[in-house]
N, C-alpha and C positions, 0 to 999 in steps of 0.2 A: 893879372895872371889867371885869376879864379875864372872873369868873366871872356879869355877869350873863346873863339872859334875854330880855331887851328885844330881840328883833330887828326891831323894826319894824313896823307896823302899814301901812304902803304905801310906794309905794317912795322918796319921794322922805326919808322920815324913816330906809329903810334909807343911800340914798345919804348920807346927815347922820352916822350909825352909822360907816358905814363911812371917813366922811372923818378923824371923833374917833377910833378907830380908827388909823389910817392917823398919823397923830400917836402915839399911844401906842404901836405900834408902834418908832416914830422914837427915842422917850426911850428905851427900852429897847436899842434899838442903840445910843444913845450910853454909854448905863450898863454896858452889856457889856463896851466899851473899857476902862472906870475900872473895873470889876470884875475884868479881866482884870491890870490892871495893878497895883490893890490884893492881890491873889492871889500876884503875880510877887515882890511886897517883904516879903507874911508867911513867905513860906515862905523867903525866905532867912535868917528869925530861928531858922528849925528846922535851918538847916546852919551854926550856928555852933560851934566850937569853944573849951573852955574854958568862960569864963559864957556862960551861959544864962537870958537873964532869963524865960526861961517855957518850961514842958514841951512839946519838939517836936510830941510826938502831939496836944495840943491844938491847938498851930498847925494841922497838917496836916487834923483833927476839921474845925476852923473855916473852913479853905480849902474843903472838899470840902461842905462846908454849902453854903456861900456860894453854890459852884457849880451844886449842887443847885437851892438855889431859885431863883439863875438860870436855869436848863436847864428851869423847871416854869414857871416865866414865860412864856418862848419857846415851850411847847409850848401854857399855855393861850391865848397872844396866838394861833398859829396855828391851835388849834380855834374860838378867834371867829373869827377872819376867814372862815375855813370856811364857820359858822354863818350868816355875815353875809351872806356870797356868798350861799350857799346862797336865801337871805333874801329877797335883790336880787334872784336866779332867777324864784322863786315870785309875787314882786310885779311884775316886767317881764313872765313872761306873761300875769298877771291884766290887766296894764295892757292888753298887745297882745290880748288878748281881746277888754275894753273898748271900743278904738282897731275891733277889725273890728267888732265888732255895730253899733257908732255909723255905719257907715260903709253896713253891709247896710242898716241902717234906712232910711239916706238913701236909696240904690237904690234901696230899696223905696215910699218915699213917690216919687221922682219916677220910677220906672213903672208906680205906679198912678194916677197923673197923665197921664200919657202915651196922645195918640191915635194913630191910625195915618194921622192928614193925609186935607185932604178934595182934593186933587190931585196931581198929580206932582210940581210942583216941592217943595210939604211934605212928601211922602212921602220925596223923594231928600235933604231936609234932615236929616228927622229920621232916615235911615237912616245919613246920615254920621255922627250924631250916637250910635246907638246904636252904631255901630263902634268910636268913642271911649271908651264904656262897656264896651264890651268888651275893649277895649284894658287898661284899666283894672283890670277883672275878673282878666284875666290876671296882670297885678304883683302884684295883690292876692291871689293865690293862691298865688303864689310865697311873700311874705309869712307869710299863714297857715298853710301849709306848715312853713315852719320854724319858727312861734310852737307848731305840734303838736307838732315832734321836742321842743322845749323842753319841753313840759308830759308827754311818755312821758318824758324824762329825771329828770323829777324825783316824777312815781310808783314809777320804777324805782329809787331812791332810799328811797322810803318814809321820808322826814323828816319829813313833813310831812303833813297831812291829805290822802291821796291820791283820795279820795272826792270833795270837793270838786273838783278839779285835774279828775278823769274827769268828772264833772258840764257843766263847764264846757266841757270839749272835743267833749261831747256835742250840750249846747244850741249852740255857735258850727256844729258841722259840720250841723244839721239844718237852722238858719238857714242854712246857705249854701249847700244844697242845693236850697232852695228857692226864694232867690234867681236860681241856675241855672237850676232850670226856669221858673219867669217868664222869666228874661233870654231863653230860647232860646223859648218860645211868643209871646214880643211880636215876639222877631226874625221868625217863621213868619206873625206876620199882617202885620208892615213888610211882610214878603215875597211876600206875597198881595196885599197893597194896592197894591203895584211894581210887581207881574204886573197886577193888575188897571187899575189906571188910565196903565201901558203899551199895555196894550191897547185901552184904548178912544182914546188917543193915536195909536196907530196907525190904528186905526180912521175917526177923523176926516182922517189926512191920507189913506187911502184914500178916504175919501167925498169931499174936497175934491180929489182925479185924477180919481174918476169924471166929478165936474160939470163939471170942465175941459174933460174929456176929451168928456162929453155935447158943449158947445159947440162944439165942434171938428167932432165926425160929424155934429152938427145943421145945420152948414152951409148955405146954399142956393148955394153960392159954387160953379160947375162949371167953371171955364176960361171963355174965348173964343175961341179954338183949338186946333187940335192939344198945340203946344208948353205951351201955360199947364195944358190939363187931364191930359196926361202927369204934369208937375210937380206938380198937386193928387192925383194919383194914388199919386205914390212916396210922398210922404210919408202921404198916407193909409193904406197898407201897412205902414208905420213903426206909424202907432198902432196900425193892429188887431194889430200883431206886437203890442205892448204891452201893449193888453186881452188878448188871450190868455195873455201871461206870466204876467196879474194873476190867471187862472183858480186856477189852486191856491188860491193866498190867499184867496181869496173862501169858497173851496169848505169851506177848513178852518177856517173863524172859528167855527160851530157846533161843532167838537168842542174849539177854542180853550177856549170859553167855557162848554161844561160840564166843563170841567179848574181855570177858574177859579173859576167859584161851583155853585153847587149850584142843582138848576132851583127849588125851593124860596125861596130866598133874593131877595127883593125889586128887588135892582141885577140878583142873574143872570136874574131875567124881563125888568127894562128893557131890559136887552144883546142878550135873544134878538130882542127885536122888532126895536132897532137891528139888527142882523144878518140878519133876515129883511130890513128895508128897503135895507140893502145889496146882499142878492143882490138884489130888485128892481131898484134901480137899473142894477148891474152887467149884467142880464138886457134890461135898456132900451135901454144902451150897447152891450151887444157884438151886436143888431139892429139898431138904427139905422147902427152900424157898418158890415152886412153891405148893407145899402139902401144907404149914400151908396158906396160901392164897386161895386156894380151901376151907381150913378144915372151913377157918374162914368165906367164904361165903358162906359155907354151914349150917356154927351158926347161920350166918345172917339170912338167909333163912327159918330155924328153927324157929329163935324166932319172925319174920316177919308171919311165916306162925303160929303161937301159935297167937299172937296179933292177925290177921286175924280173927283166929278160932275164938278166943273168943269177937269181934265184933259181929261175923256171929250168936253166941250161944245166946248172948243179946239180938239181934234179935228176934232167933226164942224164945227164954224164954219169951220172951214181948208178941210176937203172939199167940204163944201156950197159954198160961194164959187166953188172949183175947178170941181165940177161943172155950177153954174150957167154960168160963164162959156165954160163949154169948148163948143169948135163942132167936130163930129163932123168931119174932113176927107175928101173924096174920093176920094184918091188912094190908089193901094194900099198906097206906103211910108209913106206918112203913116199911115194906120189900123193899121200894123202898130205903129209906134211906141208911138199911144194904146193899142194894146191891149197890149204889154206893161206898160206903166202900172196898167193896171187887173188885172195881173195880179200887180202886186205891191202894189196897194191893198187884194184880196182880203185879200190875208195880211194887211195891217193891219186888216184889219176884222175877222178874225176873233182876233187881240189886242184889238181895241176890247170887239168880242161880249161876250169872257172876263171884262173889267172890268164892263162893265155887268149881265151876268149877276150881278155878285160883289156889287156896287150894291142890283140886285134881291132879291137873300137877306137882307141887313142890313137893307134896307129892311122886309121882311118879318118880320124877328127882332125889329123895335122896335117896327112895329106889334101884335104878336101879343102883346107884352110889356106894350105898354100906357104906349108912351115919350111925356111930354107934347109931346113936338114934332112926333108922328104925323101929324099933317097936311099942316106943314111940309116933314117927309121925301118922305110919300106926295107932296105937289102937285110936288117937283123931283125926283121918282121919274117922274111922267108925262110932267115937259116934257121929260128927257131923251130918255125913250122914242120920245116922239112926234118929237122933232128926231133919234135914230136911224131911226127907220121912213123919216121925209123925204128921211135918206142915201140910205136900202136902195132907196125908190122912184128914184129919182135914177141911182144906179147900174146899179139893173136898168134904165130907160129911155135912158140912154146905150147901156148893151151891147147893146140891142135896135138901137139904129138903128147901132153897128159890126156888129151880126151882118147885117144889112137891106143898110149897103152892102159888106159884103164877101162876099156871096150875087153882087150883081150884078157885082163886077168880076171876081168867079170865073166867073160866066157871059161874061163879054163876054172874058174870056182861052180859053176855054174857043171861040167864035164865030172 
């Protein structure tokens, strides 16, 4: 049993070896005991004194025999087991060989199965999912890592067909080399396809601000006073800050998307054109933008210069009234009165002047502009005019008839 050859044909017939084995072993420990102890009672027939039923040297011959081929026992049980190990060695890494190639194969059928997703959300599935393969990859390397120290261990050994062992270490590490480089080019186009249909993600929620955002400048909504087109105003400010923010982004999608595909490549021409139709839009937007900001300070300017007008008309409504009613008096103290009056209505008038003048410029700025309510401004442009001129006449005809009687009461002080 000790001396045969049989170590095994694979491993689970070395583990079977090794078990029988592992039992014979066992008998021989117990037979040691009993050899030991037979051993201990011959030789005390070699220390007796007197008779002798048998030549001591023989006893002792027979003891050291005995010992002998026990001692040749134990040394060939321990070159089998040796052997056997040995045995078990060479057939656990053919097995763990076995166990990787079976394992690349599968990698390999389901990455050449494997597309790179016709969207984002498939592309971020399957990218979590090759994560996991790579997860994978790594244990799995660890693994075969030390299935190789095993198989140098046992060339360096040279028990055994070491040719075969190098062989085999050969073909797993070129298979898994190559494995690698797939694994890391599928990952490069996940990666590309990420980038890529990121982008055009992006893209569409860009394009869906622009439109928003179109409808917003597109407006025809101006206030209907002061306060409402102020209010339309700030916030209007808000968005053109916003279009302008969006300038950059717009500006870089073309060098975006020749980083992403090549101008060649049938999706990187879709994308240019999408991209070109983007800056059109954004190009629609951020003018239209610049028009409803004008249009809106031109409402402003409107219902500023109307509030104006109708200050300046209170005004002259109050004065005119005054001056219709007012009867020039006779008397010297009495005309001195009025005529300080009028000498501090000057001064108002020439505050009034300022405003109207100010009236007149605006009014000018919006017809020259081309402001659709040109008419409207122009026609409460004239009336006011025409009801200052009504003042100025009014006034100047009063001060004529205080300058008329206080000629004659100068004369008749003067008599």
């Amino acid at each position: 049993l000790l001396v045969s050859k049989d170590l095994g044909k694979h491993l689970l017939e070395v583990e079977d070896l090794l078990q029988k084995h592992g039992l014979l072993e066992a008998d021989i420990s117990a037979q040691t005991e009993r050899v030991k102890a037979l051993n201990a009672a011959a030789l005390k027939f070699s220390e007796l004194e007197g008779y002798q039923p048998c030549d001591p040297q023989i006893i002792c011959n027979r003891v050291n025999h005995v010992q002998t081929c026990l001692e040749e026992l134990g040394e060939l049980a321990g070159k089998r087991r040796k052997e056997l190990e040995d045995s078990r060695q060479l057939w656990t890494f053919f097995q763990e060989m076995e166990e990787a190639e079976a394992w690349i194969r599968e990698k390999e059928k389901i990455l050449a199965s494997k597309t790179c997703g016709r969207d984002l959300s498939s592309v971020l599935t399957l990218t979590n999912k090759h994560k996991s393969m790579l997860g994978e990859l790594g244990n799995r390397r660890a693994l075969l890592h030390q299935s190789m120290k095993k198989g140098e261990q046992i060339v360096a050994k040279k028990r055994f067909n070491p040719g075969g062992v190098q062989e085999k270490m050969r073909e797993v590490r070129l298979r898994w080399k190559k494995l690698e480089e797939v694994m890391g080019l599928h990952q490069e186009r996940l990666q590309e396809a990420l980038n890529f249909f990121q982008f055009s993600s992006e893209m569409d929620d860009l394009v869906a601000w622009l439109q928003d955002t179109y409808r917003i400048v597109s407006s025809d909504d101006f206030g209907h006073d002061d306060y409402s087109t102020q209010a339309l105003l700030r916030k209007h400010r808000q968005v053109v800050e916003e279009v302008e923010k969006h300038r950059g982004a717009v500006l870089a999608l073309r060098k975006q998307v020749v980083a992403l595909l090549g101008p060649q490549d049938r999706q990187g021409v879709d994308l240019q054109i999408r991209v070109v139709e983007v800056e059109q839009l954004y190009g629609e937007v951020a003018e239209v933008a610049v028009l409803r900001q004008q249009w809106l300070q031109d409402a402003l300017a409107v219902y500023r210069m109307f509030s104006e007008v109708h200050a300046c008309e209170v005004w002259v409504d109050e004065k005119e009234q005054w001056l219709e009613k007012m009867v020039v008096p006779e008397e010297l103290d009495e005309v001195e009165v009025v005529q300080h009056r009028f000498e501090s209505l000057d001064q108002e008038m020439n505050s009034v002047m300022g405003r109207i003048l100010d009236v007149n410029q605006v009014v000018q700025q919006l017809v020259e502009g081309g402001h659709p309510s040109s008419e409207e401004v122009r026609s409460c442009q004239d009336h006011l005019n025409s009801r200052w001129n009504r003042v100025v006449e009014l006034v100047e005809r009063k001060k004529s008839q205080l300058s008329s009687i206080l000629k004659i009461q100068n004369y008749l002080l003067e008599c």
